[in-house]
N, C-alpha and C positions, 0 to 999 in steps of 0.2 A: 504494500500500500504506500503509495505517494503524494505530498501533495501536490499543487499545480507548479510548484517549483524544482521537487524533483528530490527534494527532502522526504526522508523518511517516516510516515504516517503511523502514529502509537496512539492506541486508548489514553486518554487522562491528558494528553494533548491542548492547549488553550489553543483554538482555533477561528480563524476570520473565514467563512463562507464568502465567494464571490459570483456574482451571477453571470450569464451567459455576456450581459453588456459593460460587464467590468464592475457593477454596484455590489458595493457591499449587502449582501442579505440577511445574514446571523453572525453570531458571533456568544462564543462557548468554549464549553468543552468537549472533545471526541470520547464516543464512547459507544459501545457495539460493533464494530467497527471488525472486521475478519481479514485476516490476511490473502492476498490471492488479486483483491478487486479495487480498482480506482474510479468506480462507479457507481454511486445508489448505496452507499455499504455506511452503515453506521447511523447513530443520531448525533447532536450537540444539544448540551446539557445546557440554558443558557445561565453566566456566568452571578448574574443579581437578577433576582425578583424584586427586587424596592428600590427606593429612591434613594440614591449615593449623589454626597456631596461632590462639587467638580472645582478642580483649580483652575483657571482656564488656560493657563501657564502649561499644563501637564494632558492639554486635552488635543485631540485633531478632527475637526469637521469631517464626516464622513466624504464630503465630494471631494478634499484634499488626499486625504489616503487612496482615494481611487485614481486619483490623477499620480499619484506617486508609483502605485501598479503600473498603469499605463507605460510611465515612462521610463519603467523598468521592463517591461514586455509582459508583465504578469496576469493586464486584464482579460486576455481571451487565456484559452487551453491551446497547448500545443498539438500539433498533430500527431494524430496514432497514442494519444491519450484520451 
């Protein structure tokens, strides 16, 4: 199991879901998750149920992380993944 980078996929995992158009969608932990497949395989746990205080010094807009995907090549899936 890998993720869209190429890094090794493990249960207990903190992980960022990305969508088909580069948006972030969830954001958790892995778990369920079988060895063998890098498709449909697992849930994420998501990481708070309530309301957490924010620094905003310590925070990143979701449209900025996805533009920092991007222009790392990370928003789509590679081929033959």
């Amino acid at each position: 199991m890998h993720y869209r980078n190429g890094r090794e996929a493990k249960n207990g995992d903190k992980v960022v879901s990305i969508g088909s158009n580069g948006e972030i969608i969830g954001l958790g932990v892995l778990h369920s998750a079988t060895p063998g497949n890098d498709y449909c395989n697992g849930g994420i746990a998501p990481l708070h149920t309530g309301p957490i205080s924010a620094c905003m010094c310590d925070c990143l807009h979701v449209d900025d992380l996805a533009a920092i995907l991007a222009e790392k090549g990370m928003d789509k899936r590679k081929s033959g993944m």
